[in-house]
N, C-alpha and C positions, 0 to 999 in steps of 0.2 A: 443490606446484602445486595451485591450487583448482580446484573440480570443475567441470562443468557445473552451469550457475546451477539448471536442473530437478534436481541431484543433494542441494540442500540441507533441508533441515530447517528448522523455525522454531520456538523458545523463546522463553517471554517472561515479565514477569511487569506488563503494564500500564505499566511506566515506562518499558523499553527490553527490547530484544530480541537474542539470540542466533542464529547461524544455523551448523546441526551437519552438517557432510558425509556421504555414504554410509560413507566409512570410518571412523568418530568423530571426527572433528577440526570444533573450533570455529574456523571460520576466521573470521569476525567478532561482535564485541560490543564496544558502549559504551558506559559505565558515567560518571555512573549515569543518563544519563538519554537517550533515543533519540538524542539529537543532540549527544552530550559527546564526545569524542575518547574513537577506539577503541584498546583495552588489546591486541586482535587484527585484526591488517588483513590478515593472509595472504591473504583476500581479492582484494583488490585489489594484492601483491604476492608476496613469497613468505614462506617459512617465516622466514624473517630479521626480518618487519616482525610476528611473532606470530601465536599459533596455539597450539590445545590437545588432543594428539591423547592418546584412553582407546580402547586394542581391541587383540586378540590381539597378541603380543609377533611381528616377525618381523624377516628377516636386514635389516644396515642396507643393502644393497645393489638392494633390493626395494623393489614400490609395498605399503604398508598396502594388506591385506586389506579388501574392501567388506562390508560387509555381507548376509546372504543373506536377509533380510527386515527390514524395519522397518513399523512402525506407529506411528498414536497412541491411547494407552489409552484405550478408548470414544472418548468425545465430550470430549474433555480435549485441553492444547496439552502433555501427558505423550507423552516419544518413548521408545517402547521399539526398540530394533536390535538385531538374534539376528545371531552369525557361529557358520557350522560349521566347525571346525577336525579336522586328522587326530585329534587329541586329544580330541575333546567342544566341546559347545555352550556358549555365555555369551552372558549378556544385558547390553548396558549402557540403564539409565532416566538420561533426561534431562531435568530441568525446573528451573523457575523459580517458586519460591513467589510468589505474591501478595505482596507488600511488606508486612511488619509490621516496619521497623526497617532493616538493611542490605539492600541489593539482594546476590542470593547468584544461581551458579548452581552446580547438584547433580545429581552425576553418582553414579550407583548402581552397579557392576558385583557381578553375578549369577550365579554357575553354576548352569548348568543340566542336563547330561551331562558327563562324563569329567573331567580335574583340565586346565585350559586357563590354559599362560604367558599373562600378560598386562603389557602395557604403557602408563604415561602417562608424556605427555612435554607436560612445559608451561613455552611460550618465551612470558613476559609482554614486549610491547613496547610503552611508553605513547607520547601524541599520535601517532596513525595510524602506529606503529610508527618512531616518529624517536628517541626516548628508551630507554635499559637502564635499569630503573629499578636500585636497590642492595635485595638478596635478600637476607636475613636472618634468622635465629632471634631470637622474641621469646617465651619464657614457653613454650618447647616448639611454639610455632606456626610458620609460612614466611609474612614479610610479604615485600612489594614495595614502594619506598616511591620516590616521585619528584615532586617540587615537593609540588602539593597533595593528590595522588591517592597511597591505599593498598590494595593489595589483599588480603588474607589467605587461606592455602589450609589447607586443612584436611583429613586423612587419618589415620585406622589404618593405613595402608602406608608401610612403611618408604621414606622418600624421599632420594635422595643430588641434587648440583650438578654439572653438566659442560657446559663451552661455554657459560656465563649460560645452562641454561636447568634447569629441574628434574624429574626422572626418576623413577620407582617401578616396580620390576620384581616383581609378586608372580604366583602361581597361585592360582584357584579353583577347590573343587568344587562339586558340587550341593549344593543350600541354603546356601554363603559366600555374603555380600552386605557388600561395601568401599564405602564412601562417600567421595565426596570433592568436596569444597566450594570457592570462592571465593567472598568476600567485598568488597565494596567500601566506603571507609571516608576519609572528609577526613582525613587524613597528621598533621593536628593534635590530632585527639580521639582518643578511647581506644580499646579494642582491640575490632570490634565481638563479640559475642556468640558462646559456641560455638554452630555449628552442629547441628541435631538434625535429620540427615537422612529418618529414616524419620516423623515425624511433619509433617515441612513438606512430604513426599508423599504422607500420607493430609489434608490439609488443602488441598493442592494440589487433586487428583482431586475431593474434596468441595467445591469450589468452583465447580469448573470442570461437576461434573453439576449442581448448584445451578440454575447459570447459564444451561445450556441448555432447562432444563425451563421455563424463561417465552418458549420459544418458540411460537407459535402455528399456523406453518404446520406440515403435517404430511402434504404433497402425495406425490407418486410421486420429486419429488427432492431428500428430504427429507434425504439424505447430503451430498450437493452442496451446498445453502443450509446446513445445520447446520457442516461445516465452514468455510464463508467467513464465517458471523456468528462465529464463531470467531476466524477469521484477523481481522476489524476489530474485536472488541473488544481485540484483542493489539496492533492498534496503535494502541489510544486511550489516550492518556495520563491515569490516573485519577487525579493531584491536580488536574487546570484542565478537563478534559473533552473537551482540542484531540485531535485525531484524525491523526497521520502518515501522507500517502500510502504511505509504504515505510520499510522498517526501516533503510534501505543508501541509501550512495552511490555515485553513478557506474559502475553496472553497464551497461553501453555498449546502447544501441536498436541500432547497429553494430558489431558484432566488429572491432576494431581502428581504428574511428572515433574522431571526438571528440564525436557527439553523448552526453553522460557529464553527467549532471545532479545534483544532492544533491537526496533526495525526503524528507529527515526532517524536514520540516514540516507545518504544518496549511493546505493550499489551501481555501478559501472554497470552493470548486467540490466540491470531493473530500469533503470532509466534510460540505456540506450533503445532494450522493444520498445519501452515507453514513448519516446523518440518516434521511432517505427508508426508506433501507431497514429500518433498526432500528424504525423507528417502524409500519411493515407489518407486520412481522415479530413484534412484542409487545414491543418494548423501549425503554418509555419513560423508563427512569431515563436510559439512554446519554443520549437524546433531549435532555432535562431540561438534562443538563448540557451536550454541548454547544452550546443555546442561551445558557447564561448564558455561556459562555466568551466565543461571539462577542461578545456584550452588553459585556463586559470588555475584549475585542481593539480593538472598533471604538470603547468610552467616546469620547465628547467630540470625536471628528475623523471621521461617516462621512462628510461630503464625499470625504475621502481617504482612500477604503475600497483596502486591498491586496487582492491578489491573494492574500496567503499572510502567514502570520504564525508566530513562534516556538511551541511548544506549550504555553506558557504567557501566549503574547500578545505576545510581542516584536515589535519591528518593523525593527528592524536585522538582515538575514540576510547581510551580505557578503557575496563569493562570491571565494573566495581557490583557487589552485593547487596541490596538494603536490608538487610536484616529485622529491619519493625515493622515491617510489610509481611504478613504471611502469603502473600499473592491470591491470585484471583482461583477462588475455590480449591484454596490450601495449593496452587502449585507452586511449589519453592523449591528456587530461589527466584526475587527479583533480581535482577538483572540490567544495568544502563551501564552505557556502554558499549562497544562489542569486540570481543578478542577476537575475532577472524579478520579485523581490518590488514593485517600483515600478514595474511596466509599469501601462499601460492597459487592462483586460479588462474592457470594459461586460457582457457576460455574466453576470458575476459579480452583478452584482444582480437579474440575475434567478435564480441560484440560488438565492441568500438568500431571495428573498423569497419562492420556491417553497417551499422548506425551514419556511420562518417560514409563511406558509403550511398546509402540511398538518399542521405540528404544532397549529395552529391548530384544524383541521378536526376532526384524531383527540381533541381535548378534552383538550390538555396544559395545564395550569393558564396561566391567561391570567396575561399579564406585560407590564405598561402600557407599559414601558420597550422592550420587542419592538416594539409596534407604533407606538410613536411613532417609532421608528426605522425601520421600513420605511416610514412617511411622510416624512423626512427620504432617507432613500435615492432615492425616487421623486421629489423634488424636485432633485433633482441629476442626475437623467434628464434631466427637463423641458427644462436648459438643454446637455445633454451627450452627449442621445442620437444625434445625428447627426452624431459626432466620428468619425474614423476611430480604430483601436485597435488593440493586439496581438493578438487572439483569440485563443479557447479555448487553439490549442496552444503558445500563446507564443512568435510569433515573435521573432526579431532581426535580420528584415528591417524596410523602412516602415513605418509605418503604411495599413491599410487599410479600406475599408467593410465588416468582415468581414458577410455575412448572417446568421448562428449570433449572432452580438451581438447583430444588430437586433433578433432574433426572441426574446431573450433578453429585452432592452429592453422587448419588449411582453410576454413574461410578467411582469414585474417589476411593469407600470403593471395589466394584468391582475388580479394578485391582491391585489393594492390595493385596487382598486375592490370586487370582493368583500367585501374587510374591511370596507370603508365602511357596504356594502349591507347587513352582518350587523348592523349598529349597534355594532361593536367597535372603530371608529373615526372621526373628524369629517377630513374633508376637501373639495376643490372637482373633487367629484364628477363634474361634468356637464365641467369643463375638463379632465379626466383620462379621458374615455370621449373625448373629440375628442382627447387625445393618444395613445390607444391606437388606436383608426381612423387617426389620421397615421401612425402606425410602420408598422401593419398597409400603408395601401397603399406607402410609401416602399418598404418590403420586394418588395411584390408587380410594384411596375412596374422596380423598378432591381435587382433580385436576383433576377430571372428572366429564364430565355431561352426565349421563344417557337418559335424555328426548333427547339432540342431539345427542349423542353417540362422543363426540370430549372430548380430553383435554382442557382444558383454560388455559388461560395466565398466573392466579397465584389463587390461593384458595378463591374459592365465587364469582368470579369474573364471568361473562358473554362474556368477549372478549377472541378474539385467537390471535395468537401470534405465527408467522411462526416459531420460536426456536422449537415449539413442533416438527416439522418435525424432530429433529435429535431423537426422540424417538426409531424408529426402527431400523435407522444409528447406535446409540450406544449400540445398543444391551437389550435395557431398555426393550423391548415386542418385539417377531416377527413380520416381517412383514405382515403376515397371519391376525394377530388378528384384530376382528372386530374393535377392539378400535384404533387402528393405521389406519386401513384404511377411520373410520368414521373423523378419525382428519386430514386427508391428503384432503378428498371431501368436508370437513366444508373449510378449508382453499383456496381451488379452489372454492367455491362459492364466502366465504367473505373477502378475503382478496386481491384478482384477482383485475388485471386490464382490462381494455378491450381489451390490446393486451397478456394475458397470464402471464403476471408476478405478482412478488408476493412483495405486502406491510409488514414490518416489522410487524406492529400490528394497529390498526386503530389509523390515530389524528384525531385532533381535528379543524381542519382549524382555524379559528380566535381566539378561544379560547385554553387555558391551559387542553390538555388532562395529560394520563398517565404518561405522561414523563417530565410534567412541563413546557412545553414548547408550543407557536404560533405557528399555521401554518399547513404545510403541507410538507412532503416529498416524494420522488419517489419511486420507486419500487426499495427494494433492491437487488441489484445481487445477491448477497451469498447464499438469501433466494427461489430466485430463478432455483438459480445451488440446491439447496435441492432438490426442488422441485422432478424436473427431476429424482434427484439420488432415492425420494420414489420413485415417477411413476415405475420407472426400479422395484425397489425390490419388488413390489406389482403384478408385472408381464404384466404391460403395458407401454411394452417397444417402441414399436412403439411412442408412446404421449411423453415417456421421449424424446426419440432421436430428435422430432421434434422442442419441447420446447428447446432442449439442443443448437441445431441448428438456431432458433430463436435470443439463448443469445447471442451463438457466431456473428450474424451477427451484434451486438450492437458495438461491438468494433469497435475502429479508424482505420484507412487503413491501421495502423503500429502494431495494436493487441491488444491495450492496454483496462482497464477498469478501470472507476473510481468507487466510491462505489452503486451509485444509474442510476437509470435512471428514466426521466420525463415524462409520457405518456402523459402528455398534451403540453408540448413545444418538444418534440422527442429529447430531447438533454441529455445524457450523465451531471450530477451532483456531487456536493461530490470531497473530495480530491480523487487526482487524481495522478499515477495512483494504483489503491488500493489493497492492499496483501492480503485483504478479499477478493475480486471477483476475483481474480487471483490461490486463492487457491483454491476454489471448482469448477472451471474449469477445472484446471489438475482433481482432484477427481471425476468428473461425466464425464470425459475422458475416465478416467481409468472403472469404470464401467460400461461404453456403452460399451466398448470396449472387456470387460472379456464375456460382454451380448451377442456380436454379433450384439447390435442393433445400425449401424449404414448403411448410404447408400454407393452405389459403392463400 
């Protein structure tokens, strides 16, 4: 049975990612690339659909032993997890080298105290565990072998077969250290490389301190951001530079819902703060490259710019069912794929062009081909911008005026004109300052309500919709104005939890609200790191800093955050771990941090 979603761990090595339970078991990974069909989906089913469990040997009648500590080594996505047994201590390390050749992941088991039984038990099950693949000796090694995909495992411990799956029962003492490996490998080339465990984890470790030290901030929450620039470099894909919202699919916003979405893409929206924040933070190679990616994604059609694109620029994301998957704690459906790639989200160009933008500002080497494309994007406003659209959170209800667009809309035509202004661009300047005044007042007179003094959600409408929050974030009205501020204390009435957090926009519980969709969902982070970031610019920064402090204490003992959290079951929701809540963490970091408002 898998854990709670805050129980997991995340390994990675830049091209996909691993995700290791309190009690050693890898209940998801796929290979070889974020978004391939997973080798282990225990995940989102049970131990039948795959799974890899390394930790003290116990009765088969019993839950595996949790672990009584884990970490990650220093500032590295290296997982160390210590269990104490009647017998003595053992350590298992878990990581994923950086890609030079096969995609591997490397499990070290370690004694530490006393001679401690130990067990792995590893049940490979290919395409999201629909497939046994055929288990075989090749040359003294264990492959797995099924259509196109091979996997190879690799150990000094003696391993035996039972029930299709593979087993190794050995003891360590102090100073033993067992390694063991899987490999992933096309079924048709050769056999990939032996593994050399202890030297792809001091090349690991040494990569990974490398890495961090081009960090710049170095504030009071310098654990917090250092970890989450962590967490999004592990989901940036380093052959194209596309950036996955999350490593997993359809981890439920609803415990037993069906809002269950595939996040292993690159959202325009997600990856541009993502962007934002690397680029604040001192990291302008990420930056770099994911500008040329978009550059690559959008070639030759940005009239018909997506939403979301494959991690190498695809643009076909079907979004298909697996039906031998009951999902993770009965939420069904699974889901891979995602039908919202061809929605409407005018937003989206104003992220980009915000993104495109500050890389601009921070002095990332000019690139003609950037900017004649956020001229091309902003002409496709000109005739578009007062279309109704899906919004930010992608509905699968109507179409509507969402506000959060509009306001997007004008950052897009906004930083435009800048461009112009700098001489970094030729365009018709003065019809672009009267199209940014038109949004501006369209916004102001049809997407406010005067009787409450807030923004709404979308034009006519009576609901609010935390997006308004980036109003004074993106420079759309000061923070001063009464109208900002009236829409910051609508949204801490109505959209608050009882412990402070903040709902994306109201559902519907049993019924088909805004969004098309049953149910209910938690409180989103992202919406919450807003939050805070107003508080601060309104000038109550103490309330920010507290809330901010709040969030961070939401994360798992390792830092991480999935998209949502649940104020009625207290648990962590949502794929997991998520590059939306990891981004305005660093961002309401950085300005608590510039505020002064934080303690100690």
């Amino acid at each position: 049975m898998a854990g709670r979603i805050e129980d997991y761990a995340l390994i990675g090595d830049m091209q996909t990612a691993a995700l290791v339970c309190r009690d050693g078991t890898v209940d998801w990974l796929c290979l070889p690339r974020f978004d391939s069909h997973a080798i282990f989906a225990g995940l989102l089913g049970t131990e039948e659909h795959g799974f890899w469990r390394l930790g003290p040997a116990h009765a088969a009648d019993s839950e595996p032993p949790t672990a009584a500590r884990r970490t990650y080594r220093g500032d590295s996505l290296i997982l160390e997890s210590e269990w104490d047994t009647p017998r003595g201590t053992v350590r298992v390390i878990d990581f994923m080298p950086p890609r030079d050749g096969a995609p591997q992941l490397i499990r070290i088991v370690e004694g530490v105290t006393g001679r401690v039984p130990m067990r792995s038990v590893l049940r490979m099950r290919f395409s999201y565990g629909r497939v046994v693949p055929w288990v075989h000796k090749h040359d003294g090694r264990t492959v797995a072998v099924a259509g196109p995909d091979s996997v190879w495992f690799d150990t000094s411990a003696e391993t035996y077969g039972k029930a299709l799956t593979t087993y190794a029962d050995f003891t360590v003492a102090p100073g033993d250290r067992i390694a063991f490996t899987i490999s992933w490998e096309p079924s048709h080339k050769q056999p990939p490389a032996l593994p050399e465990p202890e030297q792809s984890l001091q090349a690991t470790e040494d990569f990974w301190r490398d890495w961090v030290e081009h960090c710049t901030y170095h504030g009071p929450y310098r654990e917090a951001v250092i970890r989450s620039l962590i967490t999004l470099k592990a989901l940036t894909y380093a052959p194209t530079g596309g950036i996955v919202a999350a490593p997993t699919t359809s981890l439920p916003e609803d415990i037993g819902g069906v809002r269950n979405w595939d996040y292993r893409y690159t959202w325009l929206r997600d990856a541009a703060i993502t962007l934002s924040s690397l680029l604040r933070t001192g990291y302008r190679e990420e930056a770099r490259a994911w500008r040329e990616w978009l550059l690559r994604a959008v070639a030759g059609d940005p009239e018909n710019l997506q939403i979301m694109y494959g991690i190498a620029g695809e643009r076909e994301l079907g979004e298909a069912e697996l039906d031998w998957l009951p999902g993770y704690e009965n939420s069904a459906p699974v889901r891979v794929g995602n039908g919202a790639a061809h929605q409407l989200q005018l937003d989206v160009y104003g992220e980009v062009t915000e993104a495109l933008h500050l890389a601009h500002m921070t002095g990332l080497a000019r690139n003609d081909y950037a900017s004649l494309l956020q001229l091309k994007l902003i002409r496709y406003l000109e005739d578009h911008w007062d279309e109704p659209d899906e919004g930010i959170w992608e509905v699968r209800g109507p179409r509507r005026h969402f506000v959060h667009s509009k306001v997007m809309a004008w950052v897009a035509v906004d930083r435009t004109i800048k461009l112009i202004e700098s001489g970094d661009a030729d365009g018709p300047l003065e019809r672009w300052k009267e199209l940014r005044d038109d949004i501006h007042r369209d916004v102001c007179e049809r997407g406010y309500d005067k009787e409450r003094n807030t923004f709404t959600q979308s034009y006519g409408s009576q609901e609010l919709d935390a997006s308004l929050l980036l109003i004074p974030q993106m420079g759309f009205l000061p923070p001063d104005d009464k109208r900002v501020i009236g829409t910051i204390e609508a949204i801490q009435r109505e959209l608050s939890t009882s412990d402070g957090f903040i709902l994306r926009y109201p559902t519907s519980g049993g019924d088909e609200g805004v969004d098309g969709l049953p149910g209910d969902e938690g409180a989103f982070l992202a919406c919450s790191f807003w939050m805070a970031d107003d508080l601060a610019m309104i000038g109550r920064v103490d309330e920010a800093r507290r809330l901010f402090e709040k969030l961070l204490a939401l994360r798992n003992d390792l830092g991480l955050l999935a998209e949502e959290w649940d104020p009625r079951l207290k648990r962590q929701v949502g794929n997991f771990p998520q590059a939306f809540s990891h981004v305005p963490l660093i961002d309401t970091a950085l300005r608590l941090t510039a505020s002064g408002a934080y303690g100690g």
